[in-house]
C-alpha positions as CSV (number, residue, x, y, z in Angstrom):
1,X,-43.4,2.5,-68.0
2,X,-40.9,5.1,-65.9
3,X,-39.3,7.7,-67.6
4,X,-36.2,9.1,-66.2
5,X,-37.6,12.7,-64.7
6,X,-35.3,16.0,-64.9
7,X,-35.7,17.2,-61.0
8,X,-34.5,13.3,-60.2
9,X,-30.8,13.7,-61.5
10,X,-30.3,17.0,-59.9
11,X,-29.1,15.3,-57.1
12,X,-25.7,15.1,-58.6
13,X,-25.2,18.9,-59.1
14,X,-26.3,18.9,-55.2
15,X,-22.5,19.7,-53.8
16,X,-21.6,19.7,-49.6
17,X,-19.4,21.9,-47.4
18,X,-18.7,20.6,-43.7
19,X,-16.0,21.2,-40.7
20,X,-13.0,19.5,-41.8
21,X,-12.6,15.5,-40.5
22,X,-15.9,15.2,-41.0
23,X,-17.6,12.0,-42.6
24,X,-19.2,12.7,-46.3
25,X,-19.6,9.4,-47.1
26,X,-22.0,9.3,-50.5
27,X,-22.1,13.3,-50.6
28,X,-20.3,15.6,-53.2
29,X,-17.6,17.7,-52.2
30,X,-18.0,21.9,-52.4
31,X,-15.1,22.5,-55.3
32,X,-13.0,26.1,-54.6
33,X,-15.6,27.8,-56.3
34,X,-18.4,26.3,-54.6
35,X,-16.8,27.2,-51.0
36,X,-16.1,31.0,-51.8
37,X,-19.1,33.3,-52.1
38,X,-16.7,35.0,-55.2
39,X,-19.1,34.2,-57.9
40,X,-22.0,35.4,-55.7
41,X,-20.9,38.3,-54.9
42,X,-19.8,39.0,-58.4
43,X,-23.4,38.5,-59.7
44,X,-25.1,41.0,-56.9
45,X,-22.5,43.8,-57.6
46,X,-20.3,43.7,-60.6
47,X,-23.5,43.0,-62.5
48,X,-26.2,45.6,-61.5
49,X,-23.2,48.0,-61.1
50,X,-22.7,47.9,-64.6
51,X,-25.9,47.9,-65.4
52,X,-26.4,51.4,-63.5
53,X,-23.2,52.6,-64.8
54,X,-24.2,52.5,-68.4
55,X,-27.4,53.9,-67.5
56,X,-25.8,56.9,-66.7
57,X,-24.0,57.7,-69.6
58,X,-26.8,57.5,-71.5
59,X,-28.6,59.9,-69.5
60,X,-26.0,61.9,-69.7
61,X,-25.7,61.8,-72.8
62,X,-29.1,62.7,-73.7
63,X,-28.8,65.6,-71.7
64,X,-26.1,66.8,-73.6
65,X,-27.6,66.1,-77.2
66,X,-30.8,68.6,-75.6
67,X,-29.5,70.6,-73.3
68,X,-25.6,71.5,-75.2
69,X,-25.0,74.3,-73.0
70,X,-25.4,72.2,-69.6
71,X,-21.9,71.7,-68.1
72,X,-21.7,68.3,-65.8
73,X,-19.3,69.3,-62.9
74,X,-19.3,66.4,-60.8
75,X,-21.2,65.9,-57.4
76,X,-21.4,68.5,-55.1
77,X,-19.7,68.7,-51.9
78,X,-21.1,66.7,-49.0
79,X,-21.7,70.2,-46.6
80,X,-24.8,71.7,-45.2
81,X,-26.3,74.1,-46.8
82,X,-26.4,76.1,-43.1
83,X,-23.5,75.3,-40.9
């Protein structure tokens, strides 16, 4: 008896990008979506960049809830410390 197996109908979900003119005969077109790296490149930065973002806070945060009388005054300025 044969069972229909998972990995055999991912073939479908399998989508093709080529040169315009030519021949995909049988193959699924790349959609918008699928052509741009948007979605991509939304996962490797917005993502993390978030992630790190509200990291910070709540360091900051607990600094401030330990240490009230620290003062956070930004980044220093990018010059050596001997010119």
């Amino acid at each position: 008896m044969l069972s229909r197996r998972p990995c055999c109908d991912k073939a479908r979900d399998i989508h093709f990008l080529a040169k315009r003119g030519t021949s995909m005969h049988g193959l699924h077109e790349a959609n918008g979506w699928q052509k741009t790296d948007l979605v991509h490149g939304a996962q490797l930065g917005l993502v993390p960049g978030r992630t790190r973002t509200l990291r910070v806070e709540k360091i900051k945060t607990l600094l401030g809830e330990r240490h009230p009388e620290a003062q956070d005054r930004g980044l220093d300025p990018p010059i050596p410390v001997f010119p």
